[in-house]
N, C-alpha and C positions, 0 to 999 in steps of 0.2 A: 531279836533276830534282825540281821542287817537284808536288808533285800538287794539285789544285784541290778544294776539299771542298764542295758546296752545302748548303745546309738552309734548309727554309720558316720564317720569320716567320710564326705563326699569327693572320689576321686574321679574315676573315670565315668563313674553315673551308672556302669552297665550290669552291675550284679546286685542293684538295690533295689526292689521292688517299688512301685509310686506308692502303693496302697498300704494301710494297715504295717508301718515299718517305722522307725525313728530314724529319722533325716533330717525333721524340720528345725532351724536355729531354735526356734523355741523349745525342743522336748517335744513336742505333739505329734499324733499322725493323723495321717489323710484316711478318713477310711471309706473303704471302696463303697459307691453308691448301688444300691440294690436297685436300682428300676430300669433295669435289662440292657445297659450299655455294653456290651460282649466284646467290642472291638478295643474297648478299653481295660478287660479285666487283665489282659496281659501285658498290658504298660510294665516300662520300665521307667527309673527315673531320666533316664539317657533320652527318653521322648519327650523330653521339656526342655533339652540341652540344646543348642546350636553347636554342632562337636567341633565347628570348624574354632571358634572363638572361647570356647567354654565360658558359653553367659545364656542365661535365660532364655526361652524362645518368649518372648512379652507376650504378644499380639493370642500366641496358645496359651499361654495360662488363662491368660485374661480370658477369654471365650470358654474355657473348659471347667472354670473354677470360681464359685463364689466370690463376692469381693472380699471379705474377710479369707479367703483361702487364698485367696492368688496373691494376699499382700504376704503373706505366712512362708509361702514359695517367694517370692520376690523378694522376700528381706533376708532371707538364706543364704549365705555367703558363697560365691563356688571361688575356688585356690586353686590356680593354674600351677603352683609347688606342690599340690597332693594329687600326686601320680597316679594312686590307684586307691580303690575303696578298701577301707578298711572296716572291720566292726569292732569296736572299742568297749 
């Protein structure tokens, strides 16, 4: 039996959730931290964007995110040619 694998095409960032999603170049997800961060459960990926540029906000990941995780985010490609998100 084949199993079916999905992952986002990062476009405009705004209908991919941060948490528990396939985004990351690598295959992996982020998965949301249980120790009562609330302001964060509704992240989107779009709140790590700089919309004006479409590139990384550094200085937030870096501060929000493990180093192993923020490099995971950092090494993740954003493509100013993919208009809009897709799920693949």
């Amino acid at each position: 039996m084949t199993k079916l694998i999905s992952y986002w095409s990062i476009g405009t960032c705004n209908n991919i959730p941060l948490w528990n999603t396939k985004w990351l170049a690598n295959g992996t997800t982020i998965p949301k931290p249980d120790y009562g961060v609330h302001d964060l459960d509704q992240w989107m990926l779009s709140d790590l964007i700089d919309s004006n540029s479409k590139q990384w906000s550094v200085p937030l990941v870096r501060s929000l995110f493990t180093k192993h995780i923020a490099a995971s985010i950092l090494n993740t490609p954003l493509f100013s040619s993919v208009p809009e998100d897709r799920l693949l």
